[in-house]
C-alpha positions as CSV (number, residue, x, y, z in Angstrom):
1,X,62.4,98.0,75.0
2,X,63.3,94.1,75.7
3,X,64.8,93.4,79.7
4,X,67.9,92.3,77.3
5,X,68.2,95.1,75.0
6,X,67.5,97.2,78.4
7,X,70.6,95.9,80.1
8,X,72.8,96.4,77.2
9,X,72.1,99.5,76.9
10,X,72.7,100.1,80.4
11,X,76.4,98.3,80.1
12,X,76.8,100.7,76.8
13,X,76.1,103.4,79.1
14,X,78.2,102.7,82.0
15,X,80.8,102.1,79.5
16,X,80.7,106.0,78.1
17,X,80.2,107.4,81.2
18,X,84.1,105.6,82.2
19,X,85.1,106.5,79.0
20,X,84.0,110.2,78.8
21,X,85.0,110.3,83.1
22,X,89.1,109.3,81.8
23,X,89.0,111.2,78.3
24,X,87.5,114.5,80.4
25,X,90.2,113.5,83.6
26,X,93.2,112.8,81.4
27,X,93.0,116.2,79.7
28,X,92.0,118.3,82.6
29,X,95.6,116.5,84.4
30,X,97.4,117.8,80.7
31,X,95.8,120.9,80.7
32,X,96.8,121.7,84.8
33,X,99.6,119.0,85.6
34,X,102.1,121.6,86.3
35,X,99.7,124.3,87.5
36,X,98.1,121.5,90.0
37,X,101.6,121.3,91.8
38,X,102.3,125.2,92.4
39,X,98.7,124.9,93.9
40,X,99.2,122.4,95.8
41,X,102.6,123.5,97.2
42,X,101.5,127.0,97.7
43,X,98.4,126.0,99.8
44,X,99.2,123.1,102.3
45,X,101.0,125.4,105.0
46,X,97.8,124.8,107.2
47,X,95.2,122.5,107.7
48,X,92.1,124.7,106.6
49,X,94.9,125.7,103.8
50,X,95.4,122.3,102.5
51,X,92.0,121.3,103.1
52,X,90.4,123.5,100.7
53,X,93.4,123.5,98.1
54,X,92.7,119.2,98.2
55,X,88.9,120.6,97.3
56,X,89.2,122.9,95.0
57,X,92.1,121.3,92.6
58,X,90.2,118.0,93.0
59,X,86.9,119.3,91.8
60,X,88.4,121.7,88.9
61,X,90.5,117.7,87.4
62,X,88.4,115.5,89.0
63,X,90.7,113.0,90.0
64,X,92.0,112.6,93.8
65,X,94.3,110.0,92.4
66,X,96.4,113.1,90.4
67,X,96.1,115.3,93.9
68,X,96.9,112.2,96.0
69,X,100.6,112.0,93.5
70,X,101.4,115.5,94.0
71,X,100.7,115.5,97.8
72,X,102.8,112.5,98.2
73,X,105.0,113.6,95.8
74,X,106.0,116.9,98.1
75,X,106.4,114.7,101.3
76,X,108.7,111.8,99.5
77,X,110.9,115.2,98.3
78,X,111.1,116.4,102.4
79,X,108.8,119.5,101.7
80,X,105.9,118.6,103.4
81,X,105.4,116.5,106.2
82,X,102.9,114.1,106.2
83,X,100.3,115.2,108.8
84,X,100.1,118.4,105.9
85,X,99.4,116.1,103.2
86,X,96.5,114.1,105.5
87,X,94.7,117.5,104.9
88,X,94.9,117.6,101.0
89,X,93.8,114.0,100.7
90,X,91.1,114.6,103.4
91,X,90.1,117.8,100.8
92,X,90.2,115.7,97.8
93,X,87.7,113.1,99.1
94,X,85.5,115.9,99.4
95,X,86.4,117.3,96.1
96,X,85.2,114.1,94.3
97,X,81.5,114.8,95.5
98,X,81.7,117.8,92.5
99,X,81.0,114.7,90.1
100,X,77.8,114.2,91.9
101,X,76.7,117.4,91.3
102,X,77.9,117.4,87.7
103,X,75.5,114.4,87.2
104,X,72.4,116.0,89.3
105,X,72.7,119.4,87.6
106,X,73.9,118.9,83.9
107,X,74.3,115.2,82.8
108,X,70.7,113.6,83.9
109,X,68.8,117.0,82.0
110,X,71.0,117.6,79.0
111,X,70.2,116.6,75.7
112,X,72.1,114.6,73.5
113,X,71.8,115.8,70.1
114,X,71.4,119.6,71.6
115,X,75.1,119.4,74.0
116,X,76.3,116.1,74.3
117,X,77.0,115.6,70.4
118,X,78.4,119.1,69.6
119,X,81.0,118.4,72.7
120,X,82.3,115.5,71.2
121,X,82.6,117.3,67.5
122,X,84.4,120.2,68.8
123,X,86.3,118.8,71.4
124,X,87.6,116.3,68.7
125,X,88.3,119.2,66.6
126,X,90.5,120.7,69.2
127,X,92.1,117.7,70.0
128,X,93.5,117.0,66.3
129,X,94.1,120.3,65.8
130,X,97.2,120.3,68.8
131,X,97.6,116.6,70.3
132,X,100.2,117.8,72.8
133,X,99.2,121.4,73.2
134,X,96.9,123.0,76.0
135,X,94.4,123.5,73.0
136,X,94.4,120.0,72.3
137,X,94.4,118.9,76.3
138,X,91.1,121.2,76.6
139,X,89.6,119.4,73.5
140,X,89.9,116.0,75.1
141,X,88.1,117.7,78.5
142,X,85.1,118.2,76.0
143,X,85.1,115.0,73.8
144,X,85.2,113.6,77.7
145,X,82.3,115.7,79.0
146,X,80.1,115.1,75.8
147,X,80.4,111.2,75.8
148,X,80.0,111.0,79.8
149,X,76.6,113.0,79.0
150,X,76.1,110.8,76.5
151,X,76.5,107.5,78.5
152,X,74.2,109.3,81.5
153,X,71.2,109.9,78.8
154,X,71.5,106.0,77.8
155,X,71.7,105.1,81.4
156,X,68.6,107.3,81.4
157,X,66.8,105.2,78.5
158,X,67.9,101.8,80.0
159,X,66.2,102.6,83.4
160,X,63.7,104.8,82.0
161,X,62.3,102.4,79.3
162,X,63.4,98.6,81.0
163,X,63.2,99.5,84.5
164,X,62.1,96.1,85.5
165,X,65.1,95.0,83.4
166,X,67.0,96.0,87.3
167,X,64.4,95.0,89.8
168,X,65.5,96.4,93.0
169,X,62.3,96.3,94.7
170,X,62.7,92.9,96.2
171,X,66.0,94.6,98.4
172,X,64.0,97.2,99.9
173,X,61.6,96.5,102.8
174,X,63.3,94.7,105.7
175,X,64.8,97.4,107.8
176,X,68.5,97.5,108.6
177,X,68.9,94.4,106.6
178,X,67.8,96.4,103.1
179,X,70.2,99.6,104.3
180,X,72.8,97.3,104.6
181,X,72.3,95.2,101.2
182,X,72.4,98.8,99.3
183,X,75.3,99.2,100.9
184,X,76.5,96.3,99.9
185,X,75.4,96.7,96.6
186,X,76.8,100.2,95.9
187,X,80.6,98.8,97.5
188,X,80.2,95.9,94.7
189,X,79.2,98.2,92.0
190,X,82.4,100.9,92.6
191,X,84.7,97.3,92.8
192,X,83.2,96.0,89.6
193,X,83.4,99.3,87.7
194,X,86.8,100.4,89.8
195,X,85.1,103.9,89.7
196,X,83.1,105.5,92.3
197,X,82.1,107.9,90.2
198,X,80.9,105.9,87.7
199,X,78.6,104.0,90.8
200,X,77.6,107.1,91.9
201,X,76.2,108.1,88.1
202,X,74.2,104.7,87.9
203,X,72.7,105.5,91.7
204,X,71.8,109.1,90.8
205,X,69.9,107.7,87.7
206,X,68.6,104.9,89.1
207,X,67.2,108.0,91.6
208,X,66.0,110.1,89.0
209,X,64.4,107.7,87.2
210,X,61.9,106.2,90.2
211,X,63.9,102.4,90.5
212,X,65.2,103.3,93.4
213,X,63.7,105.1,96.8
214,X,65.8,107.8,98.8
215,X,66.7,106.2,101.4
216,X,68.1,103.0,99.8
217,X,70.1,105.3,96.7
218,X,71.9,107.3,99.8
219,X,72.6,103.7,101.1
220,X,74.0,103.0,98.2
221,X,76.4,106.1,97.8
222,X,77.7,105.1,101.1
223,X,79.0,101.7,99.4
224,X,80.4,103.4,96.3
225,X,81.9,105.5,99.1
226,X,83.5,102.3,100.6
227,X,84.4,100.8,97.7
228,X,86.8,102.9,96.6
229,X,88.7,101.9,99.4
230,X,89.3,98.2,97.7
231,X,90.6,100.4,94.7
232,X,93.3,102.9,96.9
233,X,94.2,99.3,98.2
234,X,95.4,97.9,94.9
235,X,96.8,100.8,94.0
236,X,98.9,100.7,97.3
237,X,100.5,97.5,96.2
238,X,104.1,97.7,95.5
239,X,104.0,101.6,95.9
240,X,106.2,103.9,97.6
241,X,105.4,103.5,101.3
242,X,104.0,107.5,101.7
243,X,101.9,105.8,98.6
244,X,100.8,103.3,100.9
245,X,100.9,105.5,104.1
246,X,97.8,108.0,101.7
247,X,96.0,104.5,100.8
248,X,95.9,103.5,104.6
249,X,94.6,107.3,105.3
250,X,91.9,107.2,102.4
251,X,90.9,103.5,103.5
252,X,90.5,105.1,107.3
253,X,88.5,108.4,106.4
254,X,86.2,106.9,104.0
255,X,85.1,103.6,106.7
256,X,84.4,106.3,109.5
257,X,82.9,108.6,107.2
258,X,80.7,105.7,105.6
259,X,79.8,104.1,109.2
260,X,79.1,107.3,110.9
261,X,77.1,108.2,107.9
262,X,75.0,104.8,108.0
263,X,74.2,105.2,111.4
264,X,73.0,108.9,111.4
265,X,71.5,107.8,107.9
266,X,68.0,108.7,109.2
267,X,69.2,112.6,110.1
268,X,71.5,112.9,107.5
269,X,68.4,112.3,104.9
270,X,66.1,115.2,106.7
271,X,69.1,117.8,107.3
272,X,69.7,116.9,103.6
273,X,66.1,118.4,103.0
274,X,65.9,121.0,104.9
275,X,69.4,122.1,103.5
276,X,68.1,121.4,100.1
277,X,64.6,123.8,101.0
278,X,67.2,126.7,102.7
279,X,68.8,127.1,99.3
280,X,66.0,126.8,97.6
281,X,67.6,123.8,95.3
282,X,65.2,121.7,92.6
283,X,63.3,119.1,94.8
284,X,65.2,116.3,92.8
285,X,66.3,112.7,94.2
286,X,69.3,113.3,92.1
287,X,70.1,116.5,93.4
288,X,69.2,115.4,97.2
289,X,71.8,112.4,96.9
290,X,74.0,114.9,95.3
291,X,73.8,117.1,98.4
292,X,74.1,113.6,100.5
293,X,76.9,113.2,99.0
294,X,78.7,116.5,100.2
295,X,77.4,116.4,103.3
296,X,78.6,113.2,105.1
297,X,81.9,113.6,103.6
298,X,81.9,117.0,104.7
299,X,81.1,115.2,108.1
300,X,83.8,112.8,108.0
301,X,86.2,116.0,107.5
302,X,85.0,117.2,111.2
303,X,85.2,114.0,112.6
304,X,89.1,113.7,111.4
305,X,89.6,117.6,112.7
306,X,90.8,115.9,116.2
307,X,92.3,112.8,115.0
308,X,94.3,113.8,112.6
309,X,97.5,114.3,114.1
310,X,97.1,110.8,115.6
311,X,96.4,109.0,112.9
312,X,99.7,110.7,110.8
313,X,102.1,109.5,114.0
314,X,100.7,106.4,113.6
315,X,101.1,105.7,109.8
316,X,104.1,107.5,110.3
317,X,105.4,104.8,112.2
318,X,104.1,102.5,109.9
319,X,105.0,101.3,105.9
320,X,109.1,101.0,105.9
321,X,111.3,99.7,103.1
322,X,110.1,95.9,102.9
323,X,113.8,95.0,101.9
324,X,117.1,96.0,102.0
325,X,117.6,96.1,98.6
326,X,118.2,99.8,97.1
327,X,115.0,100.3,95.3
328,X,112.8,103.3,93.9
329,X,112.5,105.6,96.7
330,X,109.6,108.0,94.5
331,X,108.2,106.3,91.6
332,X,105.2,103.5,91.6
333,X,102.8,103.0,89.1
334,X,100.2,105.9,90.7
335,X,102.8,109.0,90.2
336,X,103.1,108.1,86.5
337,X,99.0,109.0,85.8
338,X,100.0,112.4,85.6
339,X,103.4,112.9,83.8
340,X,103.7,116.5,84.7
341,X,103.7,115.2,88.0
342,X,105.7,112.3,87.0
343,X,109.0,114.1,85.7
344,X,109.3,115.8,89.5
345,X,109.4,112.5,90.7
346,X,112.1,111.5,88.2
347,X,114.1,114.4,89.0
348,X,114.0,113.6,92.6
349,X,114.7,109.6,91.7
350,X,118.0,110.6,89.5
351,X,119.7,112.9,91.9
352,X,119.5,109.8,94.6
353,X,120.5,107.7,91.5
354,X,123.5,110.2,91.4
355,X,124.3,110.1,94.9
356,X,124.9,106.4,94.7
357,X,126.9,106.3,91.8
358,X,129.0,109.0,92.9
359,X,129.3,107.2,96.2
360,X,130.8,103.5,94.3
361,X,132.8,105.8,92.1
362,X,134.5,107.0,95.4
363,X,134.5,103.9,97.2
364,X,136.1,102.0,94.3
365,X,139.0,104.5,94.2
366,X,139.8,104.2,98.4
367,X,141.9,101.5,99.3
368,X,140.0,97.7,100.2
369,X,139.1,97.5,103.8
370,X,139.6,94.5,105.3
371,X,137.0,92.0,105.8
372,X,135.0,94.3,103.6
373,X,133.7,93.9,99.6
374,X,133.7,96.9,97.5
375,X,130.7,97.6,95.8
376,X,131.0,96.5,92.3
377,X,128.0,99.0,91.0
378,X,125.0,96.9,91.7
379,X,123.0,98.7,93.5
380,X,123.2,101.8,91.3
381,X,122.2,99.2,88.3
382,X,119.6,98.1,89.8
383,X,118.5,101.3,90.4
384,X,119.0,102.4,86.9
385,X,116.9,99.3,85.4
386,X,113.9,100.6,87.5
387,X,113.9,103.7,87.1
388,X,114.1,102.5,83.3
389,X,111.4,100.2,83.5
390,X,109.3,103.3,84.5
391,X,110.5,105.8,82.1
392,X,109.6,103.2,79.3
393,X,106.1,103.0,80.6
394,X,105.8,107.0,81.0
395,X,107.0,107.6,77.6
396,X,103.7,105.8,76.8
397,X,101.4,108.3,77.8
398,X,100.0,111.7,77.1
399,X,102.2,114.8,77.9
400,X,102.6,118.2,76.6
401,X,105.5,119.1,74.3
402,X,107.5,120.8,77.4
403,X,107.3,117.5,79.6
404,X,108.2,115.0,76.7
405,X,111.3,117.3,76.1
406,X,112.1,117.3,80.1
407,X,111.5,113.7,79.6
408,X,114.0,113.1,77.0
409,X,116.7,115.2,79.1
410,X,115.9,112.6,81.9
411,X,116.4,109.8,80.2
412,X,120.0,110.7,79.0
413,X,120.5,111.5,82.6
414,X,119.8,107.7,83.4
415,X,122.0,106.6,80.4
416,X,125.0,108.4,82.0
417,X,124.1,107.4,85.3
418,X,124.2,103.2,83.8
419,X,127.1,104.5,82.0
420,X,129.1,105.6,85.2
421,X,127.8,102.2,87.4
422,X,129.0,100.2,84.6
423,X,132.8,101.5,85.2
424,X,132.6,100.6,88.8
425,X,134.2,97.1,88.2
426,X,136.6,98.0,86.1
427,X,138.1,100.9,88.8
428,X,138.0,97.8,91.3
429,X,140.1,95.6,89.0
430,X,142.7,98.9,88.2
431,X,142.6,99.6,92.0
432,X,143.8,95.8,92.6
433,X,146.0,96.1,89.9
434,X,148.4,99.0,91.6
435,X,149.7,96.6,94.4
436,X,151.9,95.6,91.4
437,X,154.0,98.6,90.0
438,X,156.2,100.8,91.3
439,X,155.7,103.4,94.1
440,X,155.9,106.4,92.3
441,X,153.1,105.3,90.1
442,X,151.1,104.1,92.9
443,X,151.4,107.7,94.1
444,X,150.4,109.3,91.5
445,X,147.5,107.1,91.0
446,X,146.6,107.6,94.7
447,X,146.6,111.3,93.9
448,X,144.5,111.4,91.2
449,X,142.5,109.4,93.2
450,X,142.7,112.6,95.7
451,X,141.4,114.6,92.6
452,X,138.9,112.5,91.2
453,X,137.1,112.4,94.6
454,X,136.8,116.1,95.3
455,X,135.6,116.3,91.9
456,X,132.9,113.5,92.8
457,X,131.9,116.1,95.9
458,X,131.4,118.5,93.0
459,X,129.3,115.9,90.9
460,X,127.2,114.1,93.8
461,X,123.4,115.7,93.0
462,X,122.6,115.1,96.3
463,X,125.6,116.2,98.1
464,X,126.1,120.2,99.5
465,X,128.6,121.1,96.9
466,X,126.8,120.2,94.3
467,X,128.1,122.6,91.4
468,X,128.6,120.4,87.7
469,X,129.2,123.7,85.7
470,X,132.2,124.8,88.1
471,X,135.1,124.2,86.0
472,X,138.3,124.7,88.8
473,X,138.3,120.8,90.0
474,X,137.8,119.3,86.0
475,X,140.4,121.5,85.0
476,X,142.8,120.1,88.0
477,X,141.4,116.5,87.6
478,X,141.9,116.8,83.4
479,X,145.9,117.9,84.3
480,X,146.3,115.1,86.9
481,X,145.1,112.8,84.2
482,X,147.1,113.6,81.5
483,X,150.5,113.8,83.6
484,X,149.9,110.2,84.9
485,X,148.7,108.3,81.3
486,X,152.0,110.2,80.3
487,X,154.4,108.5,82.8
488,X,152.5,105.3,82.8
489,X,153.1,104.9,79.0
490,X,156.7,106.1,79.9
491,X,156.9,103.2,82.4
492,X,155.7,100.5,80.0
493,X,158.2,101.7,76.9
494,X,161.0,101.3,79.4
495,X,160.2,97.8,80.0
496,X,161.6,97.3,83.6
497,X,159.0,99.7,85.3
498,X,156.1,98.2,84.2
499,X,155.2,95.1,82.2
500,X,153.0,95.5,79.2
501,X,150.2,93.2,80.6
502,X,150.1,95.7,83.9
503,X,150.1,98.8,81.7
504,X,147.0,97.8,79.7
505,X,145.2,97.5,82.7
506,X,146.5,100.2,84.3
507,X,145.5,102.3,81.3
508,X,142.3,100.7,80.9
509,X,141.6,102.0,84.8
510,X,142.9,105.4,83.7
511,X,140.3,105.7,80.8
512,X,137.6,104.3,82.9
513,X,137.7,107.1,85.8
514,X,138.2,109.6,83.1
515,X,134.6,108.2,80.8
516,X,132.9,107.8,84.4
517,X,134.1,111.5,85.3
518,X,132.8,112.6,82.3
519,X,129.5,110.9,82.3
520,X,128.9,112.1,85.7
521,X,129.3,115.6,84.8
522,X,127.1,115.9,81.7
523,X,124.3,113.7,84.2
524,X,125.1,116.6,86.7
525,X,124.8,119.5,84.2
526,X,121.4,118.5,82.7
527,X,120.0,118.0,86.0
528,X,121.6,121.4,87.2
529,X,119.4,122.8,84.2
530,X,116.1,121.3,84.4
531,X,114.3,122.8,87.5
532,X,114.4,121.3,90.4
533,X,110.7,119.9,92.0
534,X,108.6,122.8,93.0
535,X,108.8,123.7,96.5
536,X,105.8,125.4,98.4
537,X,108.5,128.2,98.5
538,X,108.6,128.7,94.7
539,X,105.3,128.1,94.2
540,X,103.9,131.2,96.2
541,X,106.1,133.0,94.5
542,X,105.9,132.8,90.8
């Protein structure tokens, strides 16, 4: 094989080992995206509790990034706190060393045509056979296993057959200075390919293969290590600020982990051995690094036992709202990579969304304060237009049947929600309006006003008294409604009550409250139905 044909089919490699990595990831998230939050919620009460649930749902998806949502996703909804959810994303880092051992034990001695290619045939199978079914969600985890085995065995040919096609000789032999550049090297690869795991599978090969010594390939793991701190950094940007408060946490443990690791790298290599001898393990570089691997992130784990609680007051204290502007409060671009995940968010995102328009509803009835601008709707619009920008891009993805349909109950939700902050300026206009008529009408409007606010109480998602399918306060509210349009038209045919002009617009006011009354209670009914976000409470016990 030619040192250019070599490296292609090294890049054709590392290109189906990403692809098979998201394929398998993306269904193992469809497959457990609810399941993954009653775990999560059910196992966080302690540190040792949360630590191992972080681990174990971690290695069974293989992807922190869906634990790291669902973690933050219980502290943004008040059910955790986040010194809890340090523990999870402390257990997931360790989780993510199960890809190492996938490599080390299955994907470098598998062969193609025997595993890798019947995988991909009958994973495919399943997959067309139920797109958004469980069936179908376990047939992408196979088409993904089969083509990441089948991008490790040409990662295999590229280094077996064109090793000098990736001399990395010429690195190795100065001391400190060669540790270092390994390092340096395995942080650029993870940046490049923004996948440690994808790093790590080149390393373990390069290993396996005889390119690359020991020593420098656990150097190396330690920079893929670091790297994905670059990624959890881009992934912080614009995010919710626990999002960013979990980046900052991931960014900490892994630079400990990976200098404590660097400096002990000399110990860590011959406990690695003699771990490796104790249980008897296949004396293989891949399965050594493998080991390497678990070890110093296992390490890093007892290092953070003591700091923990320090470092969650201080990140705590850190990551506010960057503006006053009323902006999403739960959703950024990470939650939406698993839409089972995603739609709790959403719930969570269109009660607050409630709450405000429920809240300029009220305000918009009370009389003007002085000095003071009503609110005219804008903030619940702008609101609305995000959590609309986000919906759009969910809808996008993958998702079984019962999350598209919880979906599509969300999404009228937001289209009452606009509905009801659209009426705001209208109310305002009617409200100025009433200085000019008469003061029995001004009464009655004021007591409607009376009405239509307890009713709001009734309707505000995240008020105490939340109860849309109560009927008592529509019922009184419906009478109030009717009784007043009644006399207002009575005023206008008289002609000396109220001019014609004033009665439109007092009408139009009318019919606004009433649309906006409406909309809010059909908003407030489907969310009443859906289930709320699981809490750690429900979640230990179904």
């Amino acid at each position: 094989m030619s040192e250019a044909s070599g490296i292609a089919v090294l890049f054709g490699g590392v290109g189906l080992f990403l692809l098979g990595m998201g394929a398998m990831t993306d269904g193992l998230k469809l497959a457990a995206g609810p399941a993954l939050g009653r775990v999560l919620g059910s196992s966080t009460q302690t540190r040792l509790r949360g630590l191992l649930s972080g681990i174990l749902v971690t290695a069974l998806v293989q992807s922190s990034s869906a634990v790291t949502v669902a973690a933050i996703g219980f502290v943004n909804a008040g059910l955790l706190s986040f010194s809890q959810t340090l523990w999870v994303l402390f257990g997931s880092n360790v989780g993510t060393t199960m890809t190492g051992w996938l490599v080390a034990l299955i994907g470098l001695k598998i062969k193609i045509e025997a595993a890798a290619l019947p995988l991909i045939g009958i994973g495919m199978a399943l997959h067309l056979s139920g797109p958004k079914t469980r069936r179908g969600a376990i047939g992408t985890v196979l088409t993904g296993f089969g083509v990441l085995f089948l991008g490790i065995g040409f990662m295999q040919q590229a280094f077996g057959g064109a090793g000098e096609a990736v001399d990395l000789a010429r690195l190795g032999g100065h001391g400190i200075l060669s540790t270092l550049a390994f390092v340096a090297a395995g942080t650029v690869l993870t940046v490049l390919m923004q996948s440690s795991s994808a790093a790590l599978a080149v390393v373990l090969t390069l290993a396996e293969t005889g390119t690359l010594p020991l020593s420098e390939a656990a150097a190396a793991v330690i920079g893929a290590n670091i790297g994905t701190t670059v990624t959890a950094v881009l992934a912080s940007i614009g995010a919710t600020p626990n999002a960013r408060r979990a980046a900052a946490a991931h960014v900490g443990f892994n630079l400990v982990t990976g200098l404590v690791a660097l400096v002990l790298l000399p110990v860590l290599i011959r406990a690695v051995d003699g771990l490796r001898e104790a249980f008897e393990m296949e004396a293989s570089p891949a399965v050594s690094l493998a080991l390497f691997h678990t070890v110093f992130n296992v390490l890093g784990v007892a290092l953070m036992w003591p700091l923990a609680g320090r470092m969650a007051r201080f990140l705590e204290g850190r990551f506010g709202p960057r503006q006053a502007a009323v902006r999403t409060r739960y959703l950024d671009r990470n939650v939406a990579t698993v839409p089972a995940l995603a739609v709790n968010a959403l719930d969570l995102e269109l009660r607050r969304l409630g709450g405000i328009v429920t809240a300029e509803i009220r305000s918009a009835l009370r009389e003007p304060q002085p000095g003071k601008a009503a609110s005219k709707g804008d903030d619940a619009l702008n609101l609305a237009g995000e959590v609309s920008t986000f919906l759009t891009g969910l809808s996008r993805s993958s998702m079984s049947q019962g999350t598209a349909d919880t979906l599509a109950a969300q999404l009228r939700v937001l289209h009452y929600y606009e509905n009801c902050a659209e009426l705001v300026e209208a109310l305002l206009r009617g409200r100025r309006a009433m200085g000019s008529v008469d003061l029995l009408l001004r009464q009655g409007f004021d007591e409607l006003g009376r009405k239509a606010d307890r009713l709001l109480r009734q309707l505000d998602p995240e008020g105490e008294a939340f109860a849309p399918a109560q009927r008592d306060r529509q019922s009184e509210f419906e009478a109030a409604y009717q009784t007043l349009k009644s006399e207002v038209l009575a005023a206008g045919a008289s002609g000396d009550r109220l001019d014609m002009k004033t009665m439109d617009v007092v009408l139009d006011t009318l019919s606004a409250l009433h649309r906006a009354l409406d909309q809010a209670a059909k908003a407030g009914n489907l969310l009443q139905r859906e289930p709320p976000p699981t809490t750690p409470a429900a979640a230990a016990a179904a």
